[in-house]
ZASENU-720374 format. One record per residue (C-alpha): residue number from 1; residue in three letters; chain; x, y, z. Coordinates in steps of 0.2 Angstrom, whole numbers, plus 5000, padded with zeros to 4 digits. Layout:
REM ZASENU-720374
[NUM,ala,A,[X,Y,Z]]
...
This chain:
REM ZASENU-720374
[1,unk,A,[5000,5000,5000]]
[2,unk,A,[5009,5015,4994]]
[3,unk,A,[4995,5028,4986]]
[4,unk,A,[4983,5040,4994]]
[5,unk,A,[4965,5035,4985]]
[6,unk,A,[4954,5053,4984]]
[7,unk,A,[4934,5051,4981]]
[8,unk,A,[4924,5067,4977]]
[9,unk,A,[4912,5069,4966]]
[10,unk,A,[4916,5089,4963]]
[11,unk,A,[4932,5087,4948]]
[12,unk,A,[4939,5103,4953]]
[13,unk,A,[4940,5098,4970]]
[14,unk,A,[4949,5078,4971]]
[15,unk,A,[4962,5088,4955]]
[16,unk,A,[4967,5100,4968]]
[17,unk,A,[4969,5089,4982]]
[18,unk,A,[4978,5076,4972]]
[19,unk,A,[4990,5090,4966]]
[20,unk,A,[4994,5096,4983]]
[21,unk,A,[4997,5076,4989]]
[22,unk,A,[5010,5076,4972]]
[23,unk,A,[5020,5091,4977]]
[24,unk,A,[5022,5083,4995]]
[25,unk,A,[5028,5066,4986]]
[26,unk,A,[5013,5056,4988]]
[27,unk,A,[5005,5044,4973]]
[28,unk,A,[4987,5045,4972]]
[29,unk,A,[4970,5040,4964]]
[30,unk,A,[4957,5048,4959]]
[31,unk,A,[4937,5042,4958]]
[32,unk,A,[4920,5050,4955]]
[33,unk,A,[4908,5038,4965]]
[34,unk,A,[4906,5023,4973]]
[35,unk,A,[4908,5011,4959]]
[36,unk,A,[4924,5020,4952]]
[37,unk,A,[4930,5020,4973]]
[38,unk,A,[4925,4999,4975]]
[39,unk,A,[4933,4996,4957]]
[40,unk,A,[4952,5005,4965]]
[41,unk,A,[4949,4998,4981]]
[42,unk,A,[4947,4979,4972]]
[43,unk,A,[4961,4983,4960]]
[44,unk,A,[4974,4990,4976]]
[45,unk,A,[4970,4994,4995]]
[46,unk,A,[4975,5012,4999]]
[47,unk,A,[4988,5016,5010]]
[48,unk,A,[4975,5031,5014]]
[49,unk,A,[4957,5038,5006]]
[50,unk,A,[4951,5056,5006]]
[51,unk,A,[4934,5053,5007]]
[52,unk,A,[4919,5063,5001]]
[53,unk,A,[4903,5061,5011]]
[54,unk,A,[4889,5068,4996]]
[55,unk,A,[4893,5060,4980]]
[56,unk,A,[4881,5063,4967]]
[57,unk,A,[4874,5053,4956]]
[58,unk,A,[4880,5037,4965]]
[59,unk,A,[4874,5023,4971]]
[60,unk,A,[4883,5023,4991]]
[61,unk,A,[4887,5040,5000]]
[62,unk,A,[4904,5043,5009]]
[63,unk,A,[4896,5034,5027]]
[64,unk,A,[4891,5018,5016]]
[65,unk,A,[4909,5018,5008]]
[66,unk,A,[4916,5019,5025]]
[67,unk,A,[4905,5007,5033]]
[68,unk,A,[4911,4994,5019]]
[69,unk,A,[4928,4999,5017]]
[70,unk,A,[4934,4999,5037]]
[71,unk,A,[4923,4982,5037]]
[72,unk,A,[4934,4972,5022]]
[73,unk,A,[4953,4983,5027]]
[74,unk,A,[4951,4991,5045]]
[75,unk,A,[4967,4998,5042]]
[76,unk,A,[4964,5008,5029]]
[77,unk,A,[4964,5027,5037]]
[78,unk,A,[4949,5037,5028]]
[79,unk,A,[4947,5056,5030]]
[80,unk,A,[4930,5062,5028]]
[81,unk,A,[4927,5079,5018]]
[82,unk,A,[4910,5087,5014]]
[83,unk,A,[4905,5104,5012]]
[84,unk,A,[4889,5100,5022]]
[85,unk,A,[4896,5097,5039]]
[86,unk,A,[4891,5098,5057]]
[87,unk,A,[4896,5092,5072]]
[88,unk,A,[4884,5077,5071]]
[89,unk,A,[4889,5071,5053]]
[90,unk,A,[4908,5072,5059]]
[91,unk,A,[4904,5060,5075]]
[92,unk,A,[4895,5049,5067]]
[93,unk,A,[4908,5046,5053]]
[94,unk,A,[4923,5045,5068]]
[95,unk,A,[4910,5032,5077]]
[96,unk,A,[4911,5021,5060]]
[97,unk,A,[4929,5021,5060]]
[98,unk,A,[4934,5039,5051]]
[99,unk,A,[4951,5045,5057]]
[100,unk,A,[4945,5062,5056]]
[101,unk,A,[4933,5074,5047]]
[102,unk,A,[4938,5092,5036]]
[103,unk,A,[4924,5104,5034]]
[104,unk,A,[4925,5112,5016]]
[105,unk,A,[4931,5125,5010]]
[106,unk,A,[4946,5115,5019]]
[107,unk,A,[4962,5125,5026]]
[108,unk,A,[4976,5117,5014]]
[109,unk,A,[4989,5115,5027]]
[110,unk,A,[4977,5108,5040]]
[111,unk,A,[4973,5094,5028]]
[112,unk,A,[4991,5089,5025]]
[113,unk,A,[4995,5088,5044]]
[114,unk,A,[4979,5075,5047]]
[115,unk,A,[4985,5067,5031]]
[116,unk,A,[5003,5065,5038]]
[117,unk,A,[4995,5058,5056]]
[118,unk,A,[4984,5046,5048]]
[119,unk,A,[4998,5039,5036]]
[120,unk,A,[5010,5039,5051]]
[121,unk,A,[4996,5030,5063]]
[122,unk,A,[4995,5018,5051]]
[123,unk,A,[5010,5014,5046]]
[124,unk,A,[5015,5010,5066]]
[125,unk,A,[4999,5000,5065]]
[126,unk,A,[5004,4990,5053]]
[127,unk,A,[5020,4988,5059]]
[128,unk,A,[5017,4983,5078]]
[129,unk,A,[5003,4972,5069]]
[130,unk,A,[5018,4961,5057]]
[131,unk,A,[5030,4960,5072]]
[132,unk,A,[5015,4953,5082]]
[133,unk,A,[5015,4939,5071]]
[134,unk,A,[5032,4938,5069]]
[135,unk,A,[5034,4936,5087]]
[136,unk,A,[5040,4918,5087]]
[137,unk,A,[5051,4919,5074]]
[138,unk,A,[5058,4937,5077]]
[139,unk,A,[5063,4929,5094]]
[140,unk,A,[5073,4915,5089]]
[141,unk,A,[5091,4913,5091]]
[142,unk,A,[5100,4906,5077]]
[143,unk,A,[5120,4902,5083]]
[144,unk,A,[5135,4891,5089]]
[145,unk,A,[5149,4900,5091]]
[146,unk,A,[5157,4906,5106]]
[147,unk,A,[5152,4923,5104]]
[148,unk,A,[5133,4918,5101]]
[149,unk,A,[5134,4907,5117]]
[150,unk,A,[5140,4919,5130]]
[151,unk,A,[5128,4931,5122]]
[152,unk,A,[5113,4919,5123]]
[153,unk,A,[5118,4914,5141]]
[154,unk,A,[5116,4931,5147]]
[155,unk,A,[5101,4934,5137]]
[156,unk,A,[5093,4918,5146]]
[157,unk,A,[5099,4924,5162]]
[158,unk,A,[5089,4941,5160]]
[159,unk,A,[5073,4934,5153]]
[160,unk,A,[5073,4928,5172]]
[161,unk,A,[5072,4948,5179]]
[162,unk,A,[5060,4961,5175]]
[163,unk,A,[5076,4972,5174]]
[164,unk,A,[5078,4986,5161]]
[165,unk,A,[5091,4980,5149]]
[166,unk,A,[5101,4992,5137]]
[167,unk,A,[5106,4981,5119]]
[168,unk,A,[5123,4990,5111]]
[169,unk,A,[5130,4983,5094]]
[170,unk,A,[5133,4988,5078]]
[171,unk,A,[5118,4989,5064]]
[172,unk,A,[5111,4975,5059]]
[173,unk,A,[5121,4963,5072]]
[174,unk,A,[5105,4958,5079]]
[175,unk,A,[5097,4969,5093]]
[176,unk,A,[5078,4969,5088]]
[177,unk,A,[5080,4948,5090]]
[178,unk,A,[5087,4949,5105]]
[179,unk,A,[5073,4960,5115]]
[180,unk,A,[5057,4948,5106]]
[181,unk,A,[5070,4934,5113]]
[182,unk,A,[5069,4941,5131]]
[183,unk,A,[5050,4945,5127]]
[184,unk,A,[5046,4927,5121]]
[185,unk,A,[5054,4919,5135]]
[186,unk,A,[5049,4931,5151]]
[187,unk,A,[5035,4929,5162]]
[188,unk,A,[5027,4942,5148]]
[189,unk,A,[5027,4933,5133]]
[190,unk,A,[5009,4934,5132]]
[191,unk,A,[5007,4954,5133]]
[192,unk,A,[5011,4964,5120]]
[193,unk,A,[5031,4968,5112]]
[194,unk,A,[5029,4987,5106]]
[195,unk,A,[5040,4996,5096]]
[196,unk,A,[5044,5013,5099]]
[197,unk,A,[5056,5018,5082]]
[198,unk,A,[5064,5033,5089]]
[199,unk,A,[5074,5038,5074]]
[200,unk,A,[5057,5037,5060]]
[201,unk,A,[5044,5046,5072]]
[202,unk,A,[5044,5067,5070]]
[203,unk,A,[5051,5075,5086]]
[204,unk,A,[5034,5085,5086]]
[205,unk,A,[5025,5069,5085]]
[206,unk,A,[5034,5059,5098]]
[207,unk,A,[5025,5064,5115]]
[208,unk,A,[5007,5059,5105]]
[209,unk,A,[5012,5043,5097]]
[210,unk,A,[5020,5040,5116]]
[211,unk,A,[5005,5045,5126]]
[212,unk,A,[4992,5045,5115]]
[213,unk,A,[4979,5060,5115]]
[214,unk,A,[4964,5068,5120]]
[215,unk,A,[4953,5078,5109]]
[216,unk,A,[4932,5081,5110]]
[217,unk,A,[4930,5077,5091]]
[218,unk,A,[4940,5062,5093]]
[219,unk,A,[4940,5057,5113]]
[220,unk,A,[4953,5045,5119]]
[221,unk,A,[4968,5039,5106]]
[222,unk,A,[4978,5028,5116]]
[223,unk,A,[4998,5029,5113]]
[224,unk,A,[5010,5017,5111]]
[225,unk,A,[5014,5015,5130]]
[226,unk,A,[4996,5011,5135]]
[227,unk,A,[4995,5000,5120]]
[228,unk,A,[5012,4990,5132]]
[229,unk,A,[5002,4991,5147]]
[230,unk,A,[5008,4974,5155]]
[231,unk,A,[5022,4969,5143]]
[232,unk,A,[5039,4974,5135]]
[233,unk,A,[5041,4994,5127]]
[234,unk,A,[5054,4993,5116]]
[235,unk,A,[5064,5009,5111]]
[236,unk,A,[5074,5006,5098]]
[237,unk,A,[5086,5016,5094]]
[238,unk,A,[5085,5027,5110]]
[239,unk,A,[5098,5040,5106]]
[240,unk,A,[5086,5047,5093]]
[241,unk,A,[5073,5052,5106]]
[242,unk,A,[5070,5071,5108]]
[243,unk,A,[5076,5080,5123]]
[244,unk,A,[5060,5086,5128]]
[245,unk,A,[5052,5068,5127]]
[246,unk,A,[5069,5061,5137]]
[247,unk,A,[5063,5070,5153]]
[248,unk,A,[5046,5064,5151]]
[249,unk,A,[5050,5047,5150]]
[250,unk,A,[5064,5048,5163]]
[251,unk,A,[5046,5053,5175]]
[252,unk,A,[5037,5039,5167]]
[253,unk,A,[5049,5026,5172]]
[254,unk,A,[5050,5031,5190]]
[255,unk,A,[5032,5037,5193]]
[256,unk,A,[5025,5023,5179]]
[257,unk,A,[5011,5035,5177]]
[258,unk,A,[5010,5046,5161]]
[259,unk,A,[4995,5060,5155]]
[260,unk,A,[4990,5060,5138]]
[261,unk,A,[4991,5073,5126]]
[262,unk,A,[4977,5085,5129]]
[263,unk,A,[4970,5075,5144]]
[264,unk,A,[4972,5078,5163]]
[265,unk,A,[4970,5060,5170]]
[266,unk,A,[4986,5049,5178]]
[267,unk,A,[4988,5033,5167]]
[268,unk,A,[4996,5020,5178]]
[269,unk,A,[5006,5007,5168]]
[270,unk,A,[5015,4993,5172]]
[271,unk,A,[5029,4990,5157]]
[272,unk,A,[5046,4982,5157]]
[273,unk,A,[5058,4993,5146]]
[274,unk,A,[5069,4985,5134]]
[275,unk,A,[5081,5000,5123]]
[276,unk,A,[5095,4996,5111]]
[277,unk,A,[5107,5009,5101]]
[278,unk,A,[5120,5007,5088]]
[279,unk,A,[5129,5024,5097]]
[280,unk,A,[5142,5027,5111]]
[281,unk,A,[5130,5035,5123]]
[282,unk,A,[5144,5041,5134]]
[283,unk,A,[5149,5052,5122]]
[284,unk,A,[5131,5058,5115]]
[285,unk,A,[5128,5062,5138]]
[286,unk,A,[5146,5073,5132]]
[287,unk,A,[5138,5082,5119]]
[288,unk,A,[5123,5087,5128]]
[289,unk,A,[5112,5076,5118]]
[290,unk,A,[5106,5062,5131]]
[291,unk,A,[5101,5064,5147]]
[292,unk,A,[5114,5054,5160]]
[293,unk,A,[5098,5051,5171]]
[294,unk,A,[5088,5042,5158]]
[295,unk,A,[5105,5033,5155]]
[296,unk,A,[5107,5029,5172]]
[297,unk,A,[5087,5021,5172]]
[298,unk,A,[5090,5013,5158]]
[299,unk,A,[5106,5004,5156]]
[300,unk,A,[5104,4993,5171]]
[301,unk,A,[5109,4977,5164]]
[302,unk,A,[5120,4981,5149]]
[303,unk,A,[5121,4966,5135]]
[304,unk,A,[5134,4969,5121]]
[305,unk,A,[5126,4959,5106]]
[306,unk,A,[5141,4954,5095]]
[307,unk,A,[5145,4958,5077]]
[308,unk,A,[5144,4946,5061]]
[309,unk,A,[5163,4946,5062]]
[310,unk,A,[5165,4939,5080]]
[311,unk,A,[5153,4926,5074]]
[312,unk,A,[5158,4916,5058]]
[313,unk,A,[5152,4901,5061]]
[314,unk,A,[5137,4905,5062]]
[315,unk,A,[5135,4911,5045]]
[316,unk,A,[5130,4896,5037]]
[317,unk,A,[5118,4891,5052]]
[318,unk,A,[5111,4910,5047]]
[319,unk,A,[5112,4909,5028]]
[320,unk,A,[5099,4893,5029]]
[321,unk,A,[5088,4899,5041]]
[322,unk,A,[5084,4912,5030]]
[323,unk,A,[5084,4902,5015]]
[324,unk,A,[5070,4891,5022]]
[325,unk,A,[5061,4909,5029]]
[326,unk,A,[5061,4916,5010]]
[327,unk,A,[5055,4899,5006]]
[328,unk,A,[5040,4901,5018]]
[329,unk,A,[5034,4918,5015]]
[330,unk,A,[5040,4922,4999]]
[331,unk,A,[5040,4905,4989]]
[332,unk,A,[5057,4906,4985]]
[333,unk,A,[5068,4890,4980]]
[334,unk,A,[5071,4881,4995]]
[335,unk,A,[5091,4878,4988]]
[336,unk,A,[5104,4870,4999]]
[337,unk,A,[5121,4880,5000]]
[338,unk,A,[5135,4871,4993]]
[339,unk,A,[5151,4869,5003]]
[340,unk,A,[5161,4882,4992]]
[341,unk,A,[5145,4895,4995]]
[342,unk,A,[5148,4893,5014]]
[343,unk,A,[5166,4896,5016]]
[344,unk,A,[5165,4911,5003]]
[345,unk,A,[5149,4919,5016]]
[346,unk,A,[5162,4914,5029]]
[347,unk,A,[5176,4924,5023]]
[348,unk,A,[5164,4939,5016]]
[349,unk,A,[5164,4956,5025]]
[350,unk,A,[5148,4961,5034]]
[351,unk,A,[5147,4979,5039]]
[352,unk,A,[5128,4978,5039]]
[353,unk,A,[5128,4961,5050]]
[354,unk,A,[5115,4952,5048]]
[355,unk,A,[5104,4961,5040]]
[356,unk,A,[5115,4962,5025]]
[357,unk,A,[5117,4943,5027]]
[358,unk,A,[5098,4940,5024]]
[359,unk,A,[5098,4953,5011]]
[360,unk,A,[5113,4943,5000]]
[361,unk,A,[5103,4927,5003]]
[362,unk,A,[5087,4937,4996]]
[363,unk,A,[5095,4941,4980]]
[364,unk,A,[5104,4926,4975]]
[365,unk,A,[5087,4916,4979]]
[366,unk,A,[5081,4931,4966]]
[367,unk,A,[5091,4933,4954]]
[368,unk,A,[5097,4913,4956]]
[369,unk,A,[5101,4900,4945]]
[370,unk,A,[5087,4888,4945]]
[371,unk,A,[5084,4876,4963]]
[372,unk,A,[5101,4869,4963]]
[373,unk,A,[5115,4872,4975]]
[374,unk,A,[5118,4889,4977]]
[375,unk,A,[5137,4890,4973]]
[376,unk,A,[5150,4904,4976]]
[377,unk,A,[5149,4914,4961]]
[378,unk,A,[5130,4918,4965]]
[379,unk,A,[5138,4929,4981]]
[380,unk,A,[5150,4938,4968]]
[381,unk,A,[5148,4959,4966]]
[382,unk,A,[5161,4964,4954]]
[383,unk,A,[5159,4967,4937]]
[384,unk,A,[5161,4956,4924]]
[385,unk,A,[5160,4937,4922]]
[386,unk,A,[5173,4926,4934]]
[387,unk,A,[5185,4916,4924]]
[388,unk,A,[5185,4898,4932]]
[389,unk,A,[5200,4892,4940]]
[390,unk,A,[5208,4910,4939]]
[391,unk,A,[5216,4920,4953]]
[392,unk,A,[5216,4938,4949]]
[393,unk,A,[5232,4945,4955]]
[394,unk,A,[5233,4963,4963]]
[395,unk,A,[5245,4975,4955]]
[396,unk,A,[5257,4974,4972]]
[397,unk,A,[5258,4957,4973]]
[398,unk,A,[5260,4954,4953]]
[399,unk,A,[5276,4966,4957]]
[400,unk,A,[5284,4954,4971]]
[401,unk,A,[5294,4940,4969]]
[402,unk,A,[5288,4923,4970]]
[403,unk,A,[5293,4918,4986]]
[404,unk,A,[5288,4935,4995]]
[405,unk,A,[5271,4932,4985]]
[406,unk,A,[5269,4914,4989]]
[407,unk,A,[5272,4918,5009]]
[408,unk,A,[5261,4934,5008]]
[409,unk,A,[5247,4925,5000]]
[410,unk,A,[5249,4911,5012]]
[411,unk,A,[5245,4923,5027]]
[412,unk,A,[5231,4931,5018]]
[413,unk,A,[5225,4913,5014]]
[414,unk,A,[5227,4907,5034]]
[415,unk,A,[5221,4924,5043]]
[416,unk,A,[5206,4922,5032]]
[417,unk,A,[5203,4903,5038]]
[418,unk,A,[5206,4907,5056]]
[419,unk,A,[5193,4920,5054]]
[420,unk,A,[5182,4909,5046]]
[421,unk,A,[5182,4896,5061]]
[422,unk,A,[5183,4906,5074]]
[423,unk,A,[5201,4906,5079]]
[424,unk,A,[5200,4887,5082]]
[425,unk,A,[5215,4879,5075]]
[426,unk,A,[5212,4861,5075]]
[427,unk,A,[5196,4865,5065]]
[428,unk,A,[5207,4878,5054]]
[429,unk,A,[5223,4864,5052]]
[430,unk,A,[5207,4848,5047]]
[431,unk,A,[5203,4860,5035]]
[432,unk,A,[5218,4867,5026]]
[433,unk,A,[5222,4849,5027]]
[434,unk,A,[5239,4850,5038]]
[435,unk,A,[5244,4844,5056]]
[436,unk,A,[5239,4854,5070]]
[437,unk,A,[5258,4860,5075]]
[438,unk,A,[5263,4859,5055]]
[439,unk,A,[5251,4873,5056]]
[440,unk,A,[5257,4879,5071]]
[441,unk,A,[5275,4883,5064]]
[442,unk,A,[5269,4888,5048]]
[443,unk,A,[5259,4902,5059]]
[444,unk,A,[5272,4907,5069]]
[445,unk,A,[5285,4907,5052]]
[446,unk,A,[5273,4920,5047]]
[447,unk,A,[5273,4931,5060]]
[448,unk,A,[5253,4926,5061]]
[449,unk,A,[5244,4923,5077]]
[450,unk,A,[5227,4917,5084]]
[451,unk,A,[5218,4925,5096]]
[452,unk,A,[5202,4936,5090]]
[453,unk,A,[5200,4951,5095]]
[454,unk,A,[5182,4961,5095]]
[455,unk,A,[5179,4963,5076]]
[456,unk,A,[5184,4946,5070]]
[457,unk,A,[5203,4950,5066]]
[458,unk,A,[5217,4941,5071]]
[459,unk,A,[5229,4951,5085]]
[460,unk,A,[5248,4950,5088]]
[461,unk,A,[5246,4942,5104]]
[462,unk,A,[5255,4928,5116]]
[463,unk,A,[5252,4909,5111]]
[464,unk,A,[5242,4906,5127]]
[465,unk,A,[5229,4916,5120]]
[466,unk,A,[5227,4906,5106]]
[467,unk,A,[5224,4889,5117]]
[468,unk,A,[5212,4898,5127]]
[469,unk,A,[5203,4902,5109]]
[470,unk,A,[5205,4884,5101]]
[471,unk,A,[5195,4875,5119]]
């Protein structure tokens, strides 16, 4: 749903409201009575309708339209118009599911902020509504390596607490899962997960979509922290939030009482807070842009939630979990990775995590080559075709000699293994196909060692590290 769907019977007027909704980057449809408005609506839902509640010559009026509309696609936000308002025509269109009513001649600018409310209230419902039903999926751990383990451990040890817990980690790495995995497995599973997206909602909206409103036309609207009432609010992104809303969620978490917008009753809620955030927010407290009280309410169990490159063996693992998840929802090939496909996923840079995982596994099911194994190649960006069996040489080590070549290509080559499994050397030597302390001197007659460091890359370290690593 991506179009605006504009019903009037008067020409002059549904032109000049769709040529307002252009210049503000919206798509929209346009229709003259009831069977032109069923015949769109049949043909693609709305992601919005301005709706008309005298249409001439047709054979439903704006109310019957809404009755039949909000009966067949609830969400679908409708705005009523009509030049022949009152007070009793607008209630009884809000009672039948209108998000709001215009009088004409309409104030321009008035109608684009309801517009921009109703596209934004329904977007959020929409998209609480999908992560509902992704609960159980959105919450599962996928994982073996040690990094995964010690971060599922803790994450199992918190699910036990209604503790506020702070998620850091790079984008994409994961975070998101993590809370509906706590959610899932808590005392609250069966209350509601609510998304707050700190960074998409307008600072001048926040404090409305966070408490909801009160207004006569439209009475109560509840907000997204009522809507939580009993189970996990989720602030993602947490930085992002306003400093005006800061303060009042630092009250809300201490008093757990809010007022709405507009309203002057105490709203008691009981809510367990979950936030996560891909910044250092010791230094955005330096800047002036977070509050340190909120921090401090907030961050009381902190859970580092690790990067793609601390967690390479789980790549496969991840690669067919989504594989079999595109296959569900999207009817994609339900295609087994070949051997060479893993180890080149393995051995791939992930700046965007996960997510940029599940987007490669996405395209090559895509743009794939039939239901057979998905090979190596399928994962390859650059332009112009691979030549089989060919090693593309860079231009400084064409220019060495061979044997400074042959060793500086054979630390490439074992770095990269290492990475790939983790650091374990017994894994790394079955699979280069050397003894253990063959591999072991060769290492060390490189100047490589094998300790990992955050970020997946291998450190100059002592050789007990690397024995610590390879348990």
């Amino acid at each position: 749903m991506s179009d605006i769907l504009i019903v009037d019977d008067e020409k002059d007027i549904r032109e000049l409201i769709s040529e307002i909704l252009n210049d503000e980057g919206y798509k929209t449809r346009l229709a003259a009575n009831s069977d032109d408005c069923m015949a769109q609506i049949e043909a693609a839902v709305p992601a919005l309708m301005v709706l008309d509640i005298w249409l001439k010559d047709s054979r439903m009026d704006g109310i019957d339209i809404l009755k039949t509309v909000k009966r067949e696609h609830p969400d679908v936000p409708i705005i009523i118009i009509s030049g022949h308002g009152n007070i009793e025509i607008a209630v009884a269109a809000i009672k039948q599911g209108a998000y709001d009513f215009i009088e004409k001649p309409f104030n321009i600018d008035q109608l684009m902020v309801v517009i921009g409310r109703a596209m934004e209230a329904s977007s959020l419902r929409r998209e609480n509504q999908s992560l509902k039903r992704r609960d159980g999926a959105a919450g599962e751990m996928i994982g073996q390596s040690a990094a995964f383990r010690r971060m599922k451990d803790q994450l199992d040890k918190v699910t036990r607490s209604n503790g506020r817990v702070m998620l850091t980690g790079e984008p994409g790495s994961g975070k998101e899962t993590a809370a509906r995995y706590i959610h899932v497995n808590s005392a609250r599973a069966a209350a509601p997960f609510v998304t707050v997206n700190s960074a998409t909602i307008a600072a001048e909206r926040m404090e409305e979509v966070l408490f909801g409103r009160e207004t006569p036309e439209r009475g109560i609207e509840k907000g997204l922290l009522e809507q939580a009432d009993g189970g996990i609010i989720y602030f993602d992104e947490v930085s992002d939030m306003p400093p005006g809303t800061q303060a009042k969620i630092l009250r809300v978490l201490t008093d757990q009482a809010f007022t709405r917008v507009g309203g002057s009753t105490r709203i008691k809620v009981d809510l367990r807070v979950i936030s996560s955030t891909t910044r250092i927010l010791s230094a955005e407290i330096a800047a002036g842009r977070f509050r340190q009280e909120l921090f401090d309410r907030l961050n009381v169990v902190p859970l580092a939630v690790p990067p793609l490159a601390e967690r390479r063996e789980d790549v496969p693992l991840l690669a067919r979990h989504f594989i079999e998840g595109f296959n569900r929802s999207q009817g994609l090939p339900l295609r087994v990775l070949s051997e060479e496909a893993a180890a080149a996923l393995q051995t791939m840079e992930w700046p965007g995590n996960i997510r940029q995982l599940r987007n490669v596994i996405e395209r090559a099911l895509i743009l794939g080559e039939g239901t057979g194994p998905i090979e190596a190649r399928e994962f390859q960006t650059s332009a112009g075709p691979a030549e089989e069996g060919r090693i593309v040489l860079g231009g400084a080590l064409a220019t060495l000699p061979l044997r400074e070549a042959r060793e500086l290509f054979e630390r490439e080559y074992l770095l990269t293994q290492i990475n790939r499994f983790g650091g374990n050397i017994s894994r790394t030597a079955t699979f280069v196909g050397m003894e253990r302390s063959a591999l072991h001197r060769k290492l060390k007659s490189l100047g490589v060692v094998t300790s990992v460091k955050p970020g997946g890359r291998i450190a100059h370290l002592d050789d007990e590290a690397d024995d610590e690593d390879d348990s």
